[in-house]
C-alpha positions as CSV (number, residue, x, y, z in Angstrom):
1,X,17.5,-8.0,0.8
2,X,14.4,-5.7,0.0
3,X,13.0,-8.5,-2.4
4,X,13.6,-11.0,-0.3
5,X,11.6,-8.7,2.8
6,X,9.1,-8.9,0.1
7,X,8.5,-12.0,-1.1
8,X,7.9,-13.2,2.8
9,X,5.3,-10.8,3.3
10,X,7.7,-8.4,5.2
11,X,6.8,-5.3,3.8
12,X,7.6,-2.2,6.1
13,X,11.3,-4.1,6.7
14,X,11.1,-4.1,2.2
15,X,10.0,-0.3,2.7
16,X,12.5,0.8,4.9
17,X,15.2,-1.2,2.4
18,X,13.7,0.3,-0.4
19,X,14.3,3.9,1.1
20,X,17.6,3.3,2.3
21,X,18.5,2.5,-1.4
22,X,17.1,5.5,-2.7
23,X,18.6,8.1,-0.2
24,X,21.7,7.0,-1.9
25,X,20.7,6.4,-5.4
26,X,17.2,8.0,-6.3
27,X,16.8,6.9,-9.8
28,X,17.8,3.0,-8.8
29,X,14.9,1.8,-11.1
30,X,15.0,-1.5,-9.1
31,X,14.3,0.0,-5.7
32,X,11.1,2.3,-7.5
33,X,10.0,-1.6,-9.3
34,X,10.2,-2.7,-5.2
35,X,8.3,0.0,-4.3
36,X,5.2,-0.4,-6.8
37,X,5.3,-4.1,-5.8
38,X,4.9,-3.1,-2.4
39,X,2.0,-1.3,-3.2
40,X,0.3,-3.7,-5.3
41,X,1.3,-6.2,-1.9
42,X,-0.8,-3.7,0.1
43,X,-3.6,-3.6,-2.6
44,X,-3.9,-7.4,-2.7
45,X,-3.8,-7.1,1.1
46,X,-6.7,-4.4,1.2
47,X,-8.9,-6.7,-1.3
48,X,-8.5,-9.3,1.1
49,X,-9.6,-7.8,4.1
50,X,-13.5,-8.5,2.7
51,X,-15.2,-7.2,5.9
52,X,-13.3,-4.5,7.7
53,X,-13.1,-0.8,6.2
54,X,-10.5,0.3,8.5
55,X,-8.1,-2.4,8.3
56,X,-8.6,-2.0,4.3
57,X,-8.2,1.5,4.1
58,X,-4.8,1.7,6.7
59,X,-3.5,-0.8,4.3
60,X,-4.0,1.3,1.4
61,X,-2.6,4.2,3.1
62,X,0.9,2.1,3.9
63,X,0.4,1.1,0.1
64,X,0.4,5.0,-1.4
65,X,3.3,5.7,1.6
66,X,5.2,3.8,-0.9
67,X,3.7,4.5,-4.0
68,X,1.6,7.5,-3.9
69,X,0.3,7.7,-7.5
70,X,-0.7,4.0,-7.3
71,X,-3.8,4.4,-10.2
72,X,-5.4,0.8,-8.2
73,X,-4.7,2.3,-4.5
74,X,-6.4,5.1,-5.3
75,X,-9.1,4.4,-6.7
76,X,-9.6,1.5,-4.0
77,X,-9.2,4.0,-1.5
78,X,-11.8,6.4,-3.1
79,X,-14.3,3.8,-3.5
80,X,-13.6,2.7,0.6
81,X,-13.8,5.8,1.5
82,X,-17.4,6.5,0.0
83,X,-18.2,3.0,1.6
84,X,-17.1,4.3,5.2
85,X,-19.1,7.3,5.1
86,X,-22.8,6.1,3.7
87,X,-22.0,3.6,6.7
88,X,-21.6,6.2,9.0
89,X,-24.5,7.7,7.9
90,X,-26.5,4.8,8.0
91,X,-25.4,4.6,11.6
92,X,-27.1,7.5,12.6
């Protein structure tokens, strides 16, 4: 059910799945595969939001939710992060 939450862009409903799996069975290495999957989802997602630093960066915080080691999520994140503030203080 969590794959298929997946594959139609459904990800919190493959989230939620994903946990429910690992309450009961924490090393279920299909459920930890769906998780970094969800994450790379998110990444995608973050790259694709070209123009809007907050949208980008709440993605990449649901991303790391699900996988918080994710090497691309966090370094995305870091890199958005430093974009957000040298805009901010641009602003001023």
């Amino acid at each position: 059910q969590a794959a298929h939450y997946l594959a139609t862009a459904q990800l919190e409903a493959a989230y939620t799945v994903y946990q429910e799996v690992l309450a009961t069975s924490p090393d279920n290495q299909q459920a930890h595969a769906g998780l970094q999957q969800l994450a790379e989802k998110y990444e995608q997602l973050a790259h694709r939001q070209k123009d809007d630093i907050v949208t980008r960066l709440a993605l990449l915080e649901k991303g790391l939710t699900a996988f918080p080691k994710h090497p691309g999520l966090l370094s995305l994140k870091q890199e958005l992060t430093k974009e957000k503030l040298m805009k901010q203080h641009e602003s001023k």
